[in-house]
Residue frames as qw, qx, qy, qz and C-alpha x, y, z in Angstrom:
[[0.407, -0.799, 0.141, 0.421, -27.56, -31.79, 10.15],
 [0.554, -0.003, 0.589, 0.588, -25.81, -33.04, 6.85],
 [0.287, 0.592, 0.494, 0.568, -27.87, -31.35, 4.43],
 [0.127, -0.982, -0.143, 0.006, -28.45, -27.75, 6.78],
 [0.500, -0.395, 0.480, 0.603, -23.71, -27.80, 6.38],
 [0.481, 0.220, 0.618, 0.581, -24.59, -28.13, 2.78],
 [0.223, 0.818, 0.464, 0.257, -26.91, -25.29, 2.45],
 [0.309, -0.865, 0.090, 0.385, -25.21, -22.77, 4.73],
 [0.596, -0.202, 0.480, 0.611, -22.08, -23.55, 2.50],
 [0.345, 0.589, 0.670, 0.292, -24.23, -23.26, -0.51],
 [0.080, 0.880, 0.348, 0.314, -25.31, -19.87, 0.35],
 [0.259, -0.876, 0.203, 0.352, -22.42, -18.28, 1.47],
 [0.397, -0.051, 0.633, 0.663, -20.81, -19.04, -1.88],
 [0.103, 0.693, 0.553, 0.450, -23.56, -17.35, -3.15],
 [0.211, -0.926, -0.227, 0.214, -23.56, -14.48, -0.85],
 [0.494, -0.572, 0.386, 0.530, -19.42, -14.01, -1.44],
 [0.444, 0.298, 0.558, 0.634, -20.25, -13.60, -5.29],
 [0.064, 0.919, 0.356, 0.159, -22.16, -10.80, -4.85],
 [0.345, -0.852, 0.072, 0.387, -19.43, -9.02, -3.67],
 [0.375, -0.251, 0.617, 0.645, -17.28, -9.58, -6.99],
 [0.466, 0.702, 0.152, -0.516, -19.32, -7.00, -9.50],
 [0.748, 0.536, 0.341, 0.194, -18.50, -7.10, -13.40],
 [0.131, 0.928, -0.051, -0.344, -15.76, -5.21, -14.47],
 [0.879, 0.466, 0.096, 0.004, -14.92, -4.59, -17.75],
 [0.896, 0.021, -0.028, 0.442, -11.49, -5.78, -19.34],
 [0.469, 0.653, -0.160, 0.573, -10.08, -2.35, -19.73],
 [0.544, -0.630, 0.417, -0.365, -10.40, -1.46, -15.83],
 [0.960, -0.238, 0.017, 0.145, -9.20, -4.98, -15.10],
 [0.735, 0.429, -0.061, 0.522, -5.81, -3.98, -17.46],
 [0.139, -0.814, 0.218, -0.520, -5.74, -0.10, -15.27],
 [0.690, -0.681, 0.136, -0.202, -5.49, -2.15, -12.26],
 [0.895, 0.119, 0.019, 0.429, -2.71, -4.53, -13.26],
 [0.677, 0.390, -0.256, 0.569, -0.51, -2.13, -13.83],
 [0.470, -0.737, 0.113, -0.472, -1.72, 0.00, -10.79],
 [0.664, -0.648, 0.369, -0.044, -0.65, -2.74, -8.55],
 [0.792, 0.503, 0.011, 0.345, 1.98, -3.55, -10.62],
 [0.287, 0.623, -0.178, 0.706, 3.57, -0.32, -10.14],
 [0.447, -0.745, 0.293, -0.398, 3.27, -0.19, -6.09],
 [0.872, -0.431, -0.016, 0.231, 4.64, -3.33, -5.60],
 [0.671, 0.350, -0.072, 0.650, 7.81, -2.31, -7.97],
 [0.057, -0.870, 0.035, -0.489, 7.35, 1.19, -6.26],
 [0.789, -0.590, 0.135, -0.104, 7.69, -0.74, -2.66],
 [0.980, -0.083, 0.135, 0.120, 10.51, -2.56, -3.57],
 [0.363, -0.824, 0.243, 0.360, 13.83, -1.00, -3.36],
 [0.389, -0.289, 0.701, 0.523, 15.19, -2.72, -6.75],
 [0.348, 0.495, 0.706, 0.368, 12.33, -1.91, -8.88],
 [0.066, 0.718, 0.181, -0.669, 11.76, 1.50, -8.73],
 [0.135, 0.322, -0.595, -0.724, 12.65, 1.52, -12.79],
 [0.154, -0.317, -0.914, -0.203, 10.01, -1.39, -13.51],
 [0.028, -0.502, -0.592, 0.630, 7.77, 1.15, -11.46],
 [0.092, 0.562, -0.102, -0.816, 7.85, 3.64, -13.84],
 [0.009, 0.048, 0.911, 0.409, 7.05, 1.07, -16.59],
 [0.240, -0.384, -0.866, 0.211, 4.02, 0.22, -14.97],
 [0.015, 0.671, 0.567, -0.478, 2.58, 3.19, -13.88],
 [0.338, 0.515, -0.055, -0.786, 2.63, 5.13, -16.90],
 [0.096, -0.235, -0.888, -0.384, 1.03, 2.35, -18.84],
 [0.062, -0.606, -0.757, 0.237, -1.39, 3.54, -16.47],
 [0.010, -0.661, -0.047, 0.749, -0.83, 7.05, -17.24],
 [0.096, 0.222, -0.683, -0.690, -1.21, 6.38, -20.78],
 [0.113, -0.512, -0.838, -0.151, -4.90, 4.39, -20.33],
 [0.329, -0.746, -0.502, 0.289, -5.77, 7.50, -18.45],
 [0.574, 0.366, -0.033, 0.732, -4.46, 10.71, -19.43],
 [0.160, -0.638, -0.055, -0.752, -6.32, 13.20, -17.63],
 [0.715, -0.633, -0.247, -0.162, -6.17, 11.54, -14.34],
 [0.020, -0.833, 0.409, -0.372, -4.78, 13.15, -11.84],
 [0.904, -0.269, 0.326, -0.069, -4.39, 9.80, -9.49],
 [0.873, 0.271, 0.191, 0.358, -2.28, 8.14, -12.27],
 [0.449, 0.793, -0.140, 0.387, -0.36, 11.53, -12.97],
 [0.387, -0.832, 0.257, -0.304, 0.79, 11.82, -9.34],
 [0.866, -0.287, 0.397, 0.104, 1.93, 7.89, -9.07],
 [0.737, 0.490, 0.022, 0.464, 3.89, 8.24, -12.40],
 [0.110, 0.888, -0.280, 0.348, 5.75, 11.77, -10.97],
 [0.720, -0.599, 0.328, -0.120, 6.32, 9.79, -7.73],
 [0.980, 0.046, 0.128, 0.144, 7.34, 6.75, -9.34],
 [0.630, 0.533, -0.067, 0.561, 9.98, 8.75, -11.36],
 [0.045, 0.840, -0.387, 0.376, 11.44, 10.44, -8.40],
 [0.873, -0.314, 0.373, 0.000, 12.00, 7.03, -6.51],
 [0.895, 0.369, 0.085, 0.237, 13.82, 6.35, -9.58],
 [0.411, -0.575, 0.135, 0.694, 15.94, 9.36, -9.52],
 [0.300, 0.490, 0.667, 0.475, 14.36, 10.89, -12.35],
 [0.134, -0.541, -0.382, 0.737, 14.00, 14.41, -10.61],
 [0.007, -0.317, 0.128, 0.940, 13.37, 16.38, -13.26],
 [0.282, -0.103, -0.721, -0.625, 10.85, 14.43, -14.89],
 [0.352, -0.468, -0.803, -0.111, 9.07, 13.69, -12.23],
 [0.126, -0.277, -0.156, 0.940, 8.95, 17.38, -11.10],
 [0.314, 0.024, -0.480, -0.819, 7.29, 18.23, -14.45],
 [0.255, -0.434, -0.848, -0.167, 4.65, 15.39, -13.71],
 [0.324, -0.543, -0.710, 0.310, 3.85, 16.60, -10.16],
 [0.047, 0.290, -0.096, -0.951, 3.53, 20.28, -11.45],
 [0.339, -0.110, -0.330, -0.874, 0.97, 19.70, -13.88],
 [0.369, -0.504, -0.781, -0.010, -1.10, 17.31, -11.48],
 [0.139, -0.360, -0.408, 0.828, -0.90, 20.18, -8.97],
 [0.309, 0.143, -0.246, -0.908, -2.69, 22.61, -12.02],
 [0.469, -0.227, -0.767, -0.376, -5.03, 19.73, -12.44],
 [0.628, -0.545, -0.510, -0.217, -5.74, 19.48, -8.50],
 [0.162, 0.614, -0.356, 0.685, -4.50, 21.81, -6.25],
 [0.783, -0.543, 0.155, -0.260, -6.37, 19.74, -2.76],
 [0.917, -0.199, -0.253, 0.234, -4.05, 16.50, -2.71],
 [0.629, -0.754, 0.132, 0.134, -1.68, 16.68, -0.61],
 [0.882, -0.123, 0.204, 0.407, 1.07, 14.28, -1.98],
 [0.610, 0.592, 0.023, 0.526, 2.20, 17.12, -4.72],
 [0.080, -0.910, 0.317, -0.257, 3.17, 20.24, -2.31],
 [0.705, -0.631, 0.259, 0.193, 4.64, 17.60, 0.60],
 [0.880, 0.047, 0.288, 0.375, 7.07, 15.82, -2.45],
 [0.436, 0.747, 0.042, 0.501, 7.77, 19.26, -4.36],
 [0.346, -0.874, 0.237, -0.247, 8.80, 20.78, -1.04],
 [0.853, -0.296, 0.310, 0.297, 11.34, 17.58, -0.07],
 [0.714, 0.475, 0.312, 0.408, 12.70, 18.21, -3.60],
 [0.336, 0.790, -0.001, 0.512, 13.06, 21.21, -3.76],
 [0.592, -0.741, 0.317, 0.017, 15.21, 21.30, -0.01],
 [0.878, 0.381, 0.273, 0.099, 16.55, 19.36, -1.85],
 [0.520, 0.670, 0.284, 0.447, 17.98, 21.51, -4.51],
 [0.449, -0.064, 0.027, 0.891, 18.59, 24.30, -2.64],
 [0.096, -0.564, -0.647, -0.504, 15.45, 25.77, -3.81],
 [0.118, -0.096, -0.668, 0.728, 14.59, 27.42, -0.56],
 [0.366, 0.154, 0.172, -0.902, 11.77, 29.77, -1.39],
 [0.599, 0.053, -0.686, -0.409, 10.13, 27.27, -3.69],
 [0.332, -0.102, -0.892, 0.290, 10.27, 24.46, -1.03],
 [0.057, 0.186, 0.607, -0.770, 8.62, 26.84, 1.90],
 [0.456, 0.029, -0.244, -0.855, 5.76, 27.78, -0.80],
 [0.657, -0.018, -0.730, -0.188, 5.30, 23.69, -1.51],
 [0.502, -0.233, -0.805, 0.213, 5.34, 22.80, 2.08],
 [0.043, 0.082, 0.307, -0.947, 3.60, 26.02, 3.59],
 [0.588, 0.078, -0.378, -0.711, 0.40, 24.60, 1.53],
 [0.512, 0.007, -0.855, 0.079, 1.22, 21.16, 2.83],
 [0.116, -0.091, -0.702, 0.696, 0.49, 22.53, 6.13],
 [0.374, -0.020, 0.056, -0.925, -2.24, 24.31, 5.52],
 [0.679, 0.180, -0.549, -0.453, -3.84, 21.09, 3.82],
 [0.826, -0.296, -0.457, 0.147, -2.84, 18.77, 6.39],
 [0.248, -0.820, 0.294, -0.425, -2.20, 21.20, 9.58],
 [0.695, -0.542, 0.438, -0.174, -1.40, 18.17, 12.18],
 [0.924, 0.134, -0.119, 0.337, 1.87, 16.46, 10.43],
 [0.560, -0.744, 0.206, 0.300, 4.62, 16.77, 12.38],
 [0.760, 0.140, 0.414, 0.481, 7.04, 15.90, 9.27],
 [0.276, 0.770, 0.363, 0.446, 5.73, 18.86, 7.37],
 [0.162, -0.970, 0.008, -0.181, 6.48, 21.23, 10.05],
 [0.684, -0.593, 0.266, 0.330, 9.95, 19.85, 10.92],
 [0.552, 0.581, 0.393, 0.451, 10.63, 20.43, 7.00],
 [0.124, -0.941, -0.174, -0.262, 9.58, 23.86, 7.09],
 [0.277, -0.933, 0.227, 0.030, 11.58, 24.97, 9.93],
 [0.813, -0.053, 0.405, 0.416, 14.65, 22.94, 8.27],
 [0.380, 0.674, 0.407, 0.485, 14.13, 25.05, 5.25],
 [0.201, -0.962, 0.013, -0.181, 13.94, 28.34, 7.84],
 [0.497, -0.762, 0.263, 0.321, 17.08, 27.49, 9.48],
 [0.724, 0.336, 0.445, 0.405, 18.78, 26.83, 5.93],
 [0.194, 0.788, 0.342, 0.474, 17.59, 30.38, 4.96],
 [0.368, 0.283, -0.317, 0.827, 18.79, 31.64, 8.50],
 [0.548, -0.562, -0.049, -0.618, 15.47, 32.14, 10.16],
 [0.237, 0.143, -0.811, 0.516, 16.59, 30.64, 13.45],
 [0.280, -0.065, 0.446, -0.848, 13.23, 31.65, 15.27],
 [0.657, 0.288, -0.319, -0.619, 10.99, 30.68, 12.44],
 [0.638, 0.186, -0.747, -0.025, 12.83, 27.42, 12.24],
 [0.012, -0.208, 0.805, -0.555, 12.79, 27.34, 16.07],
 [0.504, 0.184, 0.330, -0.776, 8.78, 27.98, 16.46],
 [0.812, 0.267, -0.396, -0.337, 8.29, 24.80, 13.53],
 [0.393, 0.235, -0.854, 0.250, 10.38, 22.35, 15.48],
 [0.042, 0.055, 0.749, -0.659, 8.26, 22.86, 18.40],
 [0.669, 0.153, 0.103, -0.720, 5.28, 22.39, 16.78],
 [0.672, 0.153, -0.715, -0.117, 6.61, 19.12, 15.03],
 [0.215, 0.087, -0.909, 0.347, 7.64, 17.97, 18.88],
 [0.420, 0.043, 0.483, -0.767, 4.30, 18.85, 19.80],
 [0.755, 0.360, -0.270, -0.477, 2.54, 17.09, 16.95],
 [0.940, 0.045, -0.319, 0.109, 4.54, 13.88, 17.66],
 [0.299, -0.874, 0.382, -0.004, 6.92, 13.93, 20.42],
 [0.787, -0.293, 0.530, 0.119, 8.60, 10.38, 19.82],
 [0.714, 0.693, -0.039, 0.094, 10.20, 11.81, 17.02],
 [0.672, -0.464, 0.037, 0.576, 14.03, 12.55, 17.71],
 [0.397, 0.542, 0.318, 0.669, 14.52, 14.98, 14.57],
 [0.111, -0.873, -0.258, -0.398, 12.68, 17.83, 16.27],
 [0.648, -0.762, 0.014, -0.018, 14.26, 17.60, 19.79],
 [0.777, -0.011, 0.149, 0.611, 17.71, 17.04, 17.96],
 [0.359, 0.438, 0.201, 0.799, 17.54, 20.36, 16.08],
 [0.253, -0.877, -0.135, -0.386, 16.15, 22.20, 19.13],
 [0.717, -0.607, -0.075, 0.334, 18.87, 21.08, 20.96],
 [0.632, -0.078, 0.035, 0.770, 21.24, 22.30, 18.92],
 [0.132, 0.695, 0.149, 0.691, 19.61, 26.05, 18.40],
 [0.635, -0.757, -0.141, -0.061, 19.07, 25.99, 22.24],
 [0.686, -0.581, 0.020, 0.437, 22.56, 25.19, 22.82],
 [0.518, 0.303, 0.119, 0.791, 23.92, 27.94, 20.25],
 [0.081, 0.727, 0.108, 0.674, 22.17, 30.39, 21.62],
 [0.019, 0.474, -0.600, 0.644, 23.37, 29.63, 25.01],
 [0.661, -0.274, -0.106, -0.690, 20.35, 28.22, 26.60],
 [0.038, 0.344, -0.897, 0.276, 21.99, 25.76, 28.80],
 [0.432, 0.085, 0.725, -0.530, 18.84, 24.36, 30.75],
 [0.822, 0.402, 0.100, -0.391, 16.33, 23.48, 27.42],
 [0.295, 0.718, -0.611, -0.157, 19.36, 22.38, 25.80],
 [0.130, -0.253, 0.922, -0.263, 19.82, 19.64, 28.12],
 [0.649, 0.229, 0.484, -0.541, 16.40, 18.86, 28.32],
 [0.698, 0.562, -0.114, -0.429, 16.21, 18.51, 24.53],
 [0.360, 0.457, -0.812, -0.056, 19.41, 16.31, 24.03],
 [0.300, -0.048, 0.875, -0.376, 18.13, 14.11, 27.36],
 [0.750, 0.466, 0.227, -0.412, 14.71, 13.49, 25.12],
 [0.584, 0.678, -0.314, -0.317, 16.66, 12.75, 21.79],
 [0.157, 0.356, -0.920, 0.046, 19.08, 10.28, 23.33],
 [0.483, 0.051, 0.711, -0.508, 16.00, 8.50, 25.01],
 [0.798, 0.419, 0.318, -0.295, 14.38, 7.93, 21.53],
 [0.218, 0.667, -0.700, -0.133, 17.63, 6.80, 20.06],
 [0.188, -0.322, 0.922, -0.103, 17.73, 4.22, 22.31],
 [0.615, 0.269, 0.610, -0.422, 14.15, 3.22, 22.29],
 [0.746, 0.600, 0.045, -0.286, 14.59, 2.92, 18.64],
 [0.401, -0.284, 0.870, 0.049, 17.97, 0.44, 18.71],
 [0.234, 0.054, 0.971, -0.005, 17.20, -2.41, 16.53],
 [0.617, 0.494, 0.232, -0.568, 13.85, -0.76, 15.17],
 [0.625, 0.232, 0.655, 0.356, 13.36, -2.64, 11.54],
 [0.312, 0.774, 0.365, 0.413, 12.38, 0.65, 9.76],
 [0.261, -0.166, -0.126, 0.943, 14.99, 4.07, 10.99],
 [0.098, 0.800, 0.519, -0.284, 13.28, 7.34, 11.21],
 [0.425, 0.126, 0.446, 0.777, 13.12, 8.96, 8.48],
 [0.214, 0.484, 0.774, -0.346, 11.96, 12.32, 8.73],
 [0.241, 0.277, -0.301, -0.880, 11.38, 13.32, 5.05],
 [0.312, -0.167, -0.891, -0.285, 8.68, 10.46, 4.77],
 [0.326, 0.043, 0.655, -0.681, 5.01, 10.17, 5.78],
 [0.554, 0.277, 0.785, 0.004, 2.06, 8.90, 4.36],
 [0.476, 0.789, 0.160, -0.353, 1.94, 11.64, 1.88],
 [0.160, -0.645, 0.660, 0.350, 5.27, 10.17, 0.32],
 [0.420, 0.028, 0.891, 0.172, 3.70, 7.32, -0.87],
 [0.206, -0.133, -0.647, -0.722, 1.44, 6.78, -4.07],
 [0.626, 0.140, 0.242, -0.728, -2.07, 8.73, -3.80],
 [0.069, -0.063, -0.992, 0.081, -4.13, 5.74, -3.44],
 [0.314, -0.029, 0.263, -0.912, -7.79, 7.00, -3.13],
 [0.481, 0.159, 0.842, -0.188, -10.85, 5.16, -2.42],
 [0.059, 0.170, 0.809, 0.560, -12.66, 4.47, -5.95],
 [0.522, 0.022, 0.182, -0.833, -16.44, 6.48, -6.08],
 [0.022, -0.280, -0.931, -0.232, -19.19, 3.71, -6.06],
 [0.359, -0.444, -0.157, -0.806, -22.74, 4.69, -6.44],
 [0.270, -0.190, 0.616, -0.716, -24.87, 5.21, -2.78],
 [0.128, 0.387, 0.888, -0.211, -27.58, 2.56, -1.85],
 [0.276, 0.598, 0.512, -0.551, -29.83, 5.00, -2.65],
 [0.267, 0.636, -0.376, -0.619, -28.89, 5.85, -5.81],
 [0.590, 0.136, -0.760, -0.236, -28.67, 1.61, -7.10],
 [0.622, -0.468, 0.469, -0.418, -29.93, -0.41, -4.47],
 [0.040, 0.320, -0.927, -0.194, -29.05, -4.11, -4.30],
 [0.854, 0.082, -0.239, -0.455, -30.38, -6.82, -5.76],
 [0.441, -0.296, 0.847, -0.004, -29.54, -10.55, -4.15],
 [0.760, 0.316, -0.478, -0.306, -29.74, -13.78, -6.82],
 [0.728, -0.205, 0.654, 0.026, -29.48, -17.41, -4.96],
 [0.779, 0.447, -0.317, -0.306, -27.15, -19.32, -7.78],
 [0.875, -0.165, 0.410, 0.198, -25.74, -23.03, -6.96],
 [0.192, 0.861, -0.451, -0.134, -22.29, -21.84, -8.50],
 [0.418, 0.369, -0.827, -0.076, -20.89, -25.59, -7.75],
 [0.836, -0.183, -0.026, -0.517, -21.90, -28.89, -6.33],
 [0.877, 0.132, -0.438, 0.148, -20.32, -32.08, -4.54],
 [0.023, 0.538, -0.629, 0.560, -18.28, -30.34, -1.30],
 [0.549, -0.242, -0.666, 0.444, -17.88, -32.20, 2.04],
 [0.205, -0.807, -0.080, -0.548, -19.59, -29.67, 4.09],
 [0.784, -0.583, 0.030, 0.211, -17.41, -30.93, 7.07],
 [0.770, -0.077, 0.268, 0.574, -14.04, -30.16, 5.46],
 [0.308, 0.720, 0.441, 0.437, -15.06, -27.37, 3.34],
 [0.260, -0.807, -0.183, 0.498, -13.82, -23.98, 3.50],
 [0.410, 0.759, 0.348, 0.366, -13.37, -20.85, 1.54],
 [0.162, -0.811, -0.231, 0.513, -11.86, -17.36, 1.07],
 [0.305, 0.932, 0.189, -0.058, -11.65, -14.14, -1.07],
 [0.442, -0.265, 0.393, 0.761, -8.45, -13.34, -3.38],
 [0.551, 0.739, -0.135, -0.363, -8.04, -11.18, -6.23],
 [0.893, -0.005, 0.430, 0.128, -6.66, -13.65, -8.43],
 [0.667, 0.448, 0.317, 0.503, -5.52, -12.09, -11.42],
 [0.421, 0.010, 0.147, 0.895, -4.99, -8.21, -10.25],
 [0.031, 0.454, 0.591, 0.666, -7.88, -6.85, -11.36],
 [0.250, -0.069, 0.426, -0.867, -9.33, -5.34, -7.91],
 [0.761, -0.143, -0.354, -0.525, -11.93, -8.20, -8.72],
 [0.416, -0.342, 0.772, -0.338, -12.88, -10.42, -5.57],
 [0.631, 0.167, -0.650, -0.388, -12.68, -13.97, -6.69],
 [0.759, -0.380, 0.202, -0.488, -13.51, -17.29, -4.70],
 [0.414, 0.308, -0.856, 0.035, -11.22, -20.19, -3.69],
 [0.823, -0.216, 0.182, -0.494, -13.10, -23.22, -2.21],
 [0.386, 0.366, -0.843, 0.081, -11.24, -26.37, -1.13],
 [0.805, -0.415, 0.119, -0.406, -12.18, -29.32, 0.86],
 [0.657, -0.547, 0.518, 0.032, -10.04, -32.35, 1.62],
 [0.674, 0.210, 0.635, 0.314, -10.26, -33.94, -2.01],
 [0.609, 0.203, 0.245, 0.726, -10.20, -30.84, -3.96],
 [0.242, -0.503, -0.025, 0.829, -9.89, -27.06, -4.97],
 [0.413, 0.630, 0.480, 0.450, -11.74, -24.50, -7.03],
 [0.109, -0.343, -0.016, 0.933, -11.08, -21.29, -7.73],
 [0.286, 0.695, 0.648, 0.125, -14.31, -19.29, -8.83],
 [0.080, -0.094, 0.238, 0.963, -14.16, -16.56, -11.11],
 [0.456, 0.117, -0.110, -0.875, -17.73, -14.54, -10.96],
 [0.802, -0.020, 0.377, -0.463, -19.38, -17.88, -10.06],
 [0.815, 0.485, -0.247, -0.198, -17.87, -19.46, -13.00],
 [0.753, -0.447, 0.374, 0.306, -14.76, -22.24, -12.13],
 [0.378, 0.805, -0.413, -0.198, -11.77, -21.22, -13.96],
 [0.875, -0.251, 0.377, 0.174, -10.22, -23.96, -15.33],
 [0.839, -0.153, -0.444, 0.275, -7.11, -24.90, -15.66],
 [0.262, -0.944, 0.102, -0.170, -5.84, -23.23, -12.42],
 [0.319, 0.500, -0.708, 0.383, -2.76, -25.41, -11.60],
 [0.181, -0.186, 0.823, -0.506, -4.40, -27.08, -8.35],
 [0.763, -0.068, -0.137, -0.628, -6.64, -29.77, -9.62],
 [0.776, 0.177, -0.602, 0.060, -4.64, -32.18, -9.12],
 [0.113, -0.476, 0.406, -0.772, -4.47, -31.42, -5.50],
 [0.739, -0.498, -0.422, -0.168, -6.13, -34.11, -2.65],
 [0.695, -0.254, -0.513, 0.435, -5.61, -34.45, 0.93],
 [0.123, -0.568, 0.158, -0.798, -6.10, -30.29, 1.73],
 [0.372, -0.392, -0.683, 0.492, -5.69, -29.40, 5.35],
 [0.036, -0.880, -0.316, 0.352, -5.70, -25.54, 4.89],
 [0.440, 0.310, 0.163, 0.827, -4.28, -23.12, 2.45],
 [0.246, -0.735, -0.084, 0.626, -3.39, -19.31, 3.34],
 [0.377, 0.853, 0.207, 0.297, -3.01, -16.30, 1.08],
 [0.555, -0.690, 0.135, 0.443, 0.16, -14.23, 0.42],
 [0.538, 0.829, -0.124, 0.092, 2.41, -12.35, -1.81],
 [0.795, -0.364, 0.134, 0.467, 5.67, -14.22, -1.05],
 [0.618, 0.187, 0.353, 0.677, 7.60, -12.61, -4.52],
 [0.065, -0.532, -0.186, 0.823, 5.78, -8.64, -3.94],
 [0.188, 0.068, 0.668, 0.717, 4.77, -9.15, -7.16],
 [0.342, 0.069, -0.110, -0.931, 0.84, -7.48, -6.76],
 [0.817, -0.010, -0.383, -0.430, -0.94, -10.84, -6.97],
 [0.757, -0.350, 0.236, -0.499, -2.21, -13.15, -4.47],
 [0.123, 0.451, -0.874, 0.135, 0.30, -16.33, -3.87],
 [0.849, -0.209, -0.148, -0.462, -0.89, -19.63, -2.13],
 [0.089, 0.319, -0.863, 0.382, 0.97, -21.93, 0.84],
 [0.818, -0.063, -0.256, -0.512, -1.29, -25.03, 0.53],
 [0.195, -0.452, 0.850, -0.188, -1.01, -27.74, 3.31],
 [0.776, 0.059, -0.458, -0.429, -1.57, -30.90, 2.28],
 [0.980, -0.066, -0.188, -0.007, -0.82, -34.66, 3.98],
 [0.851, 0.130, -0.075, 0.503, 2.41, -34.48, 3.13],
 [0.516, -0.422, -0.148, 0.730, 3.30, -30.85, 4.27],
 [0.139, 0.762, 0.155, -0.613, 3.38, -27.15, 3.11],
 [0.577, 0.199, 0.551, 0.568, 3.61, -26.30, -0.59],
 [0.142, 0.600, -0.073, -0.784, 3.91, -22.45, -1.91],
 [0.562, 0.571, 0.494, 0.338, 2.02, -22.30, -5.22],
 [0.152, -0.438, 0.017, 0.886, 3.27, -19.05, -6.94],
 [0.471, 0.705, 0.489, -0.207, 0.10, -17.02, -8.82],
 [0.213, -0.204, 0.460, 0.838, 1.05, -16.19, -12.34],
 [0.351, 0.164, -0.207, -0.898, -2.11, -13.97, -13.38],
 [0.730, 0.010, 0.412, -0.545, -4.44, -16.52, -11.78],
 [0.914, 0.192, -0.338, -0.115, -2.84, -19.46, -13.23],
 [0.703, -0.626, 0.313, -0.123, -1.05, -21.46, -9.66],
 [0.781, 0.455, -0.425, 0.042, 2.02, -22.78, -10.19],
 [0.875, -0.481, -0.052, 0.023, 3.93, -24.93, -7.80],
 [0.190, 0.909, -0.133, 0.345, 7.02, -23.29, -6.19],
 [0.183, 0.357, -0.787, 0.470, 8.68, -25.02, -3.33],
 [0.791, -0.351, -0.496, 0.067, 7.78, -27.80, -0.82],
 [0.268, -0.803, 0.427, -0.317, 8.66, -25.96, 2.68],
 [0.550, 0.197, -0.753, 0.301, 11.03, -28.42, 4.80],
 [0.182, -0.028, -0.770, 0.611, 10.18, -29.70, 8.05],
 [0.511, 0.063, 0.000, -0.857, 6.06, -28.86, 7.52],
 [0.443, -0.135, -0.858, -0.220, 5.07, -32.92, 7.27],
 [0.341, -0.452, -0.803, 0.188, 2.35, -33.53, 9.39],
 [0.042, 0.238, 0.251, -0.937, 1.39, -29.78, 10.12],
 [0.159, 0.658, 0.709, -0.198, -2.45, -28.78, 9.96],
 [0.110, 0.964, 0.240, 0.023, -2.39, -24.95, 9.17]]
């Protein structure tokens, strides 16, 4: 039974390498600053360290439109409006499908005052992504701005239809209902709007509704080639040797950033982190005995894969500094805990 633990182990440490291809150093460097630049994007005090960050990437990459769009973004989180106009103009001439430029040039340019501009930028948005409710409560913002009461009336009610448990839409139909007299929708609409007020009390994240998912940084899935085009090849390689196949256990971080899946393997007496099959040493947690269970995490938002290792003696955050672990606080009151 001892030695059929040891193989299974064996060969799922060999299966989980196959899943961490070769890639070379200059894609390793694109990512870094990629997720670099979303956490700083994410993170309400870094929005300037964003912009750092993602046009390092725009600078490994000029002609990509992916990297131009997260640099324009980045630099209107910053309050950089005019520069990061100019970006998300010439990604548009570069790719006129994504979404993210019309929805953000159209916020902007409400913004501004812009009116006709905006309705162009978010009249495309719609078209492009017909069933957001955001986009069309925009829009008819912009129309009543401009004075198109109807226009603006016939876009609210498509936002409340597209998402009723918004309160935006059913706020600004009450109030066109109750200027133009309309006593009975009026009510209706304010009795809906105060109902998802309440029900949203205490929510952790307000509604907010110049945001959706096209606000954030285009993010798209990377082309790999189809099975049919490379098919796979499997390799059995004994990558390490000596584990407790009772104690043993394993799982998949990117260690260093790099959108590479590395391998961390610990048992009660120690820890390896495998890089492409290879143990990277020094990692900061050889010195490490008595493992109950360690957990992945980005305590510090920082883009890179953290570590809250229980030992014997209790929890210990290791913080990951470009896949070298350094040891960060001892939690209090975690002695004797298991997981």
């Amino acid at each position: 039974m001892g030695r059929f633990r040891i193989t299974v182990c064996t060969a799922v440490l060999c299966s989980l390498l196959l899943l961490a291809a070769d890639i070379p150093p200059s894609t390793m460097q694109l990512w870094e600053y990629r997720n670099l630049g979303k956490a700083f994007y994410e993170n309400p005090d870094t929005h300037l360290e964003a912009v750092q960050e993602l046009k390092k990437a725009l600078d490994m990459k000029p002609d990509s439109v992916r990297e131009r769009i997260n640099y324009g973004l980045a630099l209107l989180r910053a309050g950089q409006t005019d520069a990061g106009v100019a970006e998300l103009l010439k990604a548009q001439k570069q790719d006129a499908s994504i979404p993210h430029t019309w929805f953000n040039l159209g916020i902007v340019y409400k913004h501004s005052g812009e009116y006709d501009k905006s309705l162009t930028q978010l009249r495309e948005m719609a078209r492009l992504v017909p069933n957001d409710a955001v986009t069309h409560y925009n829009i008819g913002a912009v129309l009543r701005s401009k004075g198109d009461l109807e226009g603006a009336r016939a876009e609210f009610l498509k936002a409340e239809e597209l998402n009723s448990d918004l309160a935006g839409p059913h706020f600004q139909l009450f109030t066109l209902y109750q200027r133009a007299g309309d006593r009975g929708p009026a009510a209706k609409e304010l009795a809906v709007f105060q109902e998802i007020k309440k029900r949203q009390e205490g929510t952790a994240v307000p509604e907010d509704m110049e945001w959706n998912f096209y606000a954030e940084l285009y993010d798209p899935p990377d082309a790999r080639p189809s099975a049919a085009d490379e098919p796979t090849r499997y390799e059995d390689r004994i990558v390490s040797r000596g584990w407790d196949p009772k104690t043993t256990r394993m799982i998949l971080i990117d260690a260093d950033g790099s959108g590479h899946a590395d391998l961390l393997v610990w048992s009660r007496d120690k820890v390896v982190l495998l890089k492409r099959g290879i143990e990277a040493t020094p990692s900061g947690l050889e010195d490490l005995k008595d493992i109950r269970d360690i957990a992945a995490g980005d305590f510090d938002n920082d883009g890179l894969a953290d570590l809250c290792i229980v030992i014997g003696t209790g929890a210990i955050v290791f913080h990951n500094d470009h896949g070298m672990f350094k040891k960060h606080a001892e939690l209090p009151g975690t002695t004797g805990v298991t997981k």
